[in-house]
Each structure stands twice: as C-alpha cells, then as structure tokens.
C-alpha positions as CSV (number, residue, x, y, z in Angstrom):
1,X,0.0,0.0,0.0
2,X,1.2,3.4,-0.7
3,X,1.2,6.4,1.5
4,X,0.5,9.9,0.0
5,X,2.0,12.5,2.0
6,X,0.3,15.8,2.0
7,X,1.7,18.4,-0.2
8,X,1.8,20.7,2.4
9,X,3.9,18.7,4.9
10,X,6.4,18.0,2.1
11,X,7.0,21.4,1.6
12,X,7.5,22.4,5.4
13,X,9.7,19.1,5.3
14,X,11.7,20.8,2.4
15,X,11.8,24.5,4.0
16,X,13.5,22.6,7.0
17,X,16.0,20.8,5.4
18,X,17.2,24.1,3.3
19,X,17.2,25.8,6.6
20,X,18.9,23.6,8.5
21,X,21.5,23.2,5.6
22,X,21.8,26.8,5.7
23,X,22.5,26.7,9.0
24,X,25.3,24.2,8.3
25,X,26.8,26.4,6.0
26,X,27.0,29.5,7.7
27,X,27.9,27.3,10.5
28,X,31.6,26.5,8.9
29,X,31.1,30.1,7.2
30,X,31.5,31.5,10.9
31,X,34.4,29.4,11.9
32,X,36.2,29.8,8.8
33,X,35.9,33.9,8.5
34,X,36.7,34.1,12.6
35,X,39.7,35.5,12.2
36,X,38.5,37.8,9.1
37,X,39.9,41.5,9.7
38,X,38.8,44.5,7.6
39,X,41.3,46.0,5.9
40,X,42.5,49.4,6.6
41,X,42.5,52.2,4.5
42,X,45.4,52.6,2.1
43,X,45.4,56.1,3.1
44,X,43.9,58.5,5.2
45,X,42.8,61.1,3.2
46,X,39.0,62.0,3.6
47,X,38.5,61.3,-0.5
48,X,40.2,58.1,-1.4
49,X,40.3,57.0,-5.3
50,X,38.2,54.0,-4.4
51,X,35.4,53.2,-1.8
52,X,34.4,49.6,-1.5
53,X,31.3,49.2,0.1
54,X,30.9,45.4,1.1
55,X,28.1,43.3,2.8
56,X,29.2,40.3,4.5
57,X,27.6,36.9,4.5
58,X,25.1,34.7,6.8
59,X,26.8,34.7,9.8
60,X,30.0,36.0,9.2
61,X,31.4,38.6,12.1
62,X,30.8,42.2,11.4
63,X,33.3,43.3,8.6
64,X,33.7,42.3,5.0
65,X,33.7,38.4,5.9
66,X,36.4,36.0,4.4
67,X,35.1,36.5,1.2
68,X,35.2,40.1,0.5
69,X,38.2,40.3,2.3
70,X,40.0,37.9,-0.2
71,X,39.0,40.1,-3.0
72,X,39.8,43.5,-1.5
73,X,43.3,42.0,-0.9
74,X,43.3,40.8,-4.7
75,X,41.8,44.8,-5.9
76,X,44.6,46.7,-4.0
77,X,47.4,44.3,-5.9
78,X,45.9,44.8,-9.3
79,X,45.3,48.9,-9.0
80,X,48.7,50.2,-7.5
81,X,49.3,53.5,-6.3
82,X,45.4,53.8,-5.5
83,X,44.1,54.5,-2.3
84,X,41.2,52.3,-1.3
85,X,38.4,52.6,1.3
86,X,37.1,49.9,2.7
87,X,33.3,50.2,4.3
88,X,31.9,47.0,5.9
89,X,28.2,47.4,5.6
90,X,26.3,47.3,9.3
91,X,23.9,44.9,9.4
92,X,22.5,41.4,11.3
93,X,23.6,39.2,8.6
94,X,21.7,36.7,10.0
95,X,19.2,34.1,9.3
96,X,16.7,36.6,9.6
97,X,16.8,37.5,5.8
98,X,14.2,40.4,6.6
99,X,16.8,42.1,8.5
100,X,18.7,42.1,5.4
101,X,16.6,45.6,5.0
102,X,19.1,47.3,7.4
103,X,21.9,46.3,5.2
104,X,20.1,48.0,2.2
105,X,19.5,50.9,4.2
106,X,23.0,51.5,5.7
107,X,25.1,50.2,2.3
108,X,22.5,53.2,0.4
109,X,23.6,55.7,2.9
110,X,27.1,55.3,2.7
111,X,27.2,55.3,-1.2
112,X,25.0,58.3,-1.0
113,X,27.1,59.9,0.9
114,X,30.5,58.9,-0.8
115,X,28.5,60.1,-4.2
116,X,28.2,63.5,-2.9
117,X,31.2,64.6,-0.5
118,X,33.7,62.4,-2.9
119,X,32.5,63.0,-6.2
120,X,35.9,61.8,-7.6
121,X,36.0,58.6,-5.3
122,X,34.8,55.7,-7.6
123,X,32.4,53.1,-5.7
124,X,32.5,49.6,-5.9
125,X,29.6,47.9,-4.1
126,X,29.7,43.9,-3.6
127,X,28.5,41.3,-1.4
128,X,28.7,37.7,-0.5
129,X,25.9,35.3,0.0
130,X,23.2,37.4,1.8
131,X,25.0,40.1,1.3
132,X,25.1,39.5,-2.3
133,X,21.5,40.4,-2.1
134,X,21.6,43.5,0.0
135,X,24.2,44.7,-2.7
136,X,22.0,43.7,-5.6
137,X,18.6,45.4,-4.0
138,X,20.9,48.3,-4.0
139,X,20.7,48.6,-7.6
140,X,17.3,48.2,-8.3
141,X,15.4,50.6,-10.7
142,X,11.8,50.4,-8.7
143,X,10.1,49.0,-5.8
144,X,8.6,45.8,-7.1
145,X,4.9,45.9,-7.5
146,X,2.8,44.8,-4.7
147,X,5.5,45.2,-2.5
148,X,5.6,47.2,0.7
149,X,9.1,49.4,1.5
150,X,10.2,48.2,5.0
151,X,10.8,51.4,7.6
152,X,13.6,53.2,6.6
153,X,13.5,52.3,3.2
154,X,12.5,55.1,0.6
155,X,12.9,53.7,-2.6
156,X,15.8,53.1,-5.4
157,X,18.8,55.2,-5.0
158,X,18.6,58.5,-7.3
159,X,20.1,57.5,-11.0
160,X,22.6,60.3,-10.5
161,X,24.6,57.8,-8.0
162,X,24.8,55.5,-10.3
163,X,27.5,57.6,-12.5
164,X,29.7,57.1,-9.3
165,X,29.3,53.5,-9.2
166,X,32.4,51.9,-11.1
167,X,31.4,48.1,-10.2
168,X,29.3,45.8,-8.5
169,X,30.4,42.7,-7.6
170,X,28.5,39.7,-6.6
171,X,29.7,36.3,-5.0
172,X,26.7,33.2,-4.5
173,X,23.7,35.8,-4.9
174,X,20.7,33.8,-3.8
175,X,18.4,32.4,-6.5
176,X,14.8,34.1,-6.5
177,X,13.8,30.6,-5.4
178,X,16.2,29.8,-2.6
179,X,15.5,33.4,-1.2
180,X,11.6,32.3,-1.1
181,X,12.7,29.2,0.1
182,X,14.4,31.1,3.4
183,X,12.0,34.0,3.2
184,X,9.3,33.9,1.6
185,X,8.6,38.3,1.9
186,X,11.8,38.5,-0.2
187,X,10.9,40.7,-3.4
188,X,12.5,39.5,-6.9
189,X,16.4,40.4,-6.8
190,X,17.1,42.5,-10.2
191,X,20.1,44.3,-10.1
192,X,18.9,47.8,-11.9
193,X,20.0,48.9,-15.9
194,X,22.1,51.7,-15.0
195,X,24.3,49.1,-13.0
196,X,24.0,45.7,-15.4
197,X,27.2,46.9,-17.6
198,X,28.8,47.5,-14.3
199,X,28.2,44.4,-12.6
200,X,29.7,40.5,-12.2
201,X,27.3,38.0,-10.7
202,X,29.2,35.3,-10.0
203,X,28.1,31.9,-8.9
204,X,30.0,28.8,-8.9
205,X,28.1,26.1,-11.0
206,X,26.9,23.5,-8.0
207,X,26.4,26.3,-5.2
208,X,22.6,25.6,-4.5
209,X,22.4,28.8,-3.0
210,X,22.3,30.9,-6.4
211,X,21.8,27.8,-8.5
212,X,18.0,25.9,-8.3
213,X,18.4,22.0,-8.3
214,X,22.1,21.7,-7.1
215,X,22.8,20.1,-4.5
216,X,26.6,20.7,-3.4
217,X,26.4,23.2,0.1
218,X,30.2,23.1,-0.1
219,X,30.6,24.8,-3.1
220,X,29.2,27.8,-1.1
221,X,32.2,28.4,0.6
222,X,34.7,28.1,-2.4
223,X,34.5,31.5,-4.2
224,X,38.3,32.4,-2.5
225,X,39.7,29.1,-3.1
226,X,38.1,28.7,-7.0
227,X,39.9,31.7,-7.9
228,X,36.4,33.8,-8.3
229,X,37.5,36.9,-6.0
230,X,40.8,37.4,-8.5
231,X,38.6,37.5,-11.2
232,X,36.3,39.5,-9.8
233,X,39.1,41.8,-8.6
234,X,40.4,41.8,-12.2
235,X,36.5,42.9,-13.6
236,X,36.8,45.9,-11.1
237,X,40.5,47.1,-11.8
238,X,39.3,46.9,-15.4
239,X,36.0,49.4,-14.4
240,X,38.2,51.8,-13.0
C-alpha cells in the first residue's frame, strides 16, 4: 500500500532541510571567516580614489567576511598607487533574511554619501551570500509591485549615484527561489540597468544557493579558493 503525503507537509519538510543546511553552512562560514579582519584604508585622506562598500555573509562577524576580504586584498594588488576605502556594511547578517533591510538601508547611505562629499571617489559595491543580495537590492530601478518598502527604506537610489558607481560585484547571490525558500517576503532580486554593464554575478556552477536544483552546500564556501574573488578583482581594476 502506498502512503500519499500531504503536499503541504512535504513542503515544510523541504523548508527545513534548506534551513537547517543553511544553518550548516553558515555554520563552517562562521568558523572559517573568525579570524576575518577588515582592511585598513590605504590612506587617510578624507576622498580616497576608491570606496568599496561590502556586505558580508550569513553569519560571518561584522566586517567584510572572508570572502570580501580575499577580494579586496586581490583589488589593492591589481590597482597600484590607489588608495582604497574599505566600508563593511552594518547589518544582522543573519538568518533573519528580513533584516537584510538594514543592510540596504545603511550600504544606500554610505554610497550616498560617498556620491556626494567624494564625487571623484569611484564606488564599488559587492556582497557575498546574503550580502550579495543586500548589494543587488541596492541597484534596483523600482520598488517591485505589490510590495511594501520596510521602515527606513524610501525607494531606489537616485540614478545620479549610479554615475559614481564603477562596479558591482556579486559572490553566491541567492536564486529568487532559494530566497523564497528562506523568506518567503523576499521581493524578486534584479540588479537595476544603469548598473547591469557595471556588474559581475558570479556563482559557482553546484552552489545551490544561487543555483535551483544543485545540490553541493560546499561549493558555497569556495569562491576564495576557485579563484572567483581574482577575477572579480580583475573585472573591477578593469571598471576603473
């Protein structure tokens, strides 16, 4: 005799085991990025050449995480005699993705800023993992319809910051459907068309997390060691 299992129970089966995977992940994401330090401007002046404003991922300690650490290391070896910024953006980074709203929020405010007390000083805003998101909400064009700003949240940025923008980059962005998966309030992640010439989304090719189907949680954690921070580093030094 065969048993059918209600639809409904397989998908609060299936919303466990992703978060409990997640867990996993940011689990060894967290021991792994411990000893993570931000790095230190390469020079004190108030206007540096470059401003990277970086989100860190699920779990990681406040800073730039592991992963945007790597490729800030790899940016300041490819753009010699530059001086570069380095802004960690303030926010829970945890896996309470609405939260993730309070990245958005700060990350907006500090480009905004940047944009208009630096207006030399080229931006590069990038993220890893959650923060991949919070850098690609950043860019949107419009509020999605149907969906309701959280406080502190006004809408896009103006399209004047934009110009100031000289690349996004993106390491593991959640898929639309793993994002739904973790939170199911999560608008659609579009990265906007002023910043789509500007920006590299890269996601390695069995991360689950920005790829539906795959299956391989330990490909999350392999951007640094696969090389994909030096290339990404390479993209930027090439947008500025």
């Amino acid at each position: 005799m065969i048993d059918i299992i209600p639809s409904s129970i397989v998908q609060r089966r299936e919303k466990a085991e992703f978060s409990r995977l997640l867990v996993v992940v940011a689990s060894a994401l967290f021991g792994f990025a411990g000893a993570t330090t931000v790095a230190a401007p390469a020079d004190a002046t108030p206007c540096p050449d470059v401003e990277v404003v970086f989100a860190r991922g699920t779990f990681e300690p406040p800073g730039v995480g592991a992963t945007g650490q790597a490729f800030v290391d790899a940016l300041t070896a490819k753009v010699a005699n530059t001086t570069i910024d380095v802004y960690p953006v303030n926010y829970p980074a945890s896996l309470d993705f609405a939260t993730a709203a309070a990245g958005i929020i700060d990350a907006g405010n500090k480009v905004k800023d940047v944009a208009a007390t630096c207006p030399h000083t080229e931006i590069v805003i990038g993220g890893y993992s959650q923060g991949a998101a919070v850098a690609a909400y950043l860019t949107e064009d419009s509020v999605p319809a149907g969906f309701s700003l959280p406080p502190g949240l006004t809408g896009p940025m103006p399209p004047s910051v934009a110009d100031h923008v000289a690349a996004v980059v993106l390491f593991g962005k959640p898929s639309s459907g793993f994002m739904q998966m973790i939170y199911s309030g999560a608008p659609p992640i579009t990265v906007g068309a002023l910043y789509t010439g500007k920006t590299t989304d890269l996601c390695i090719p069995d991360d689950p997390v920005c790829v539906p189907g795959a299956g391989n949680f330990g490909a999350h954690n392999k951007y640094i060691a696969d090389g994909l921070t030096d290339q990404a580093a390479d993209f930027t030094s090439k947008k500025l």
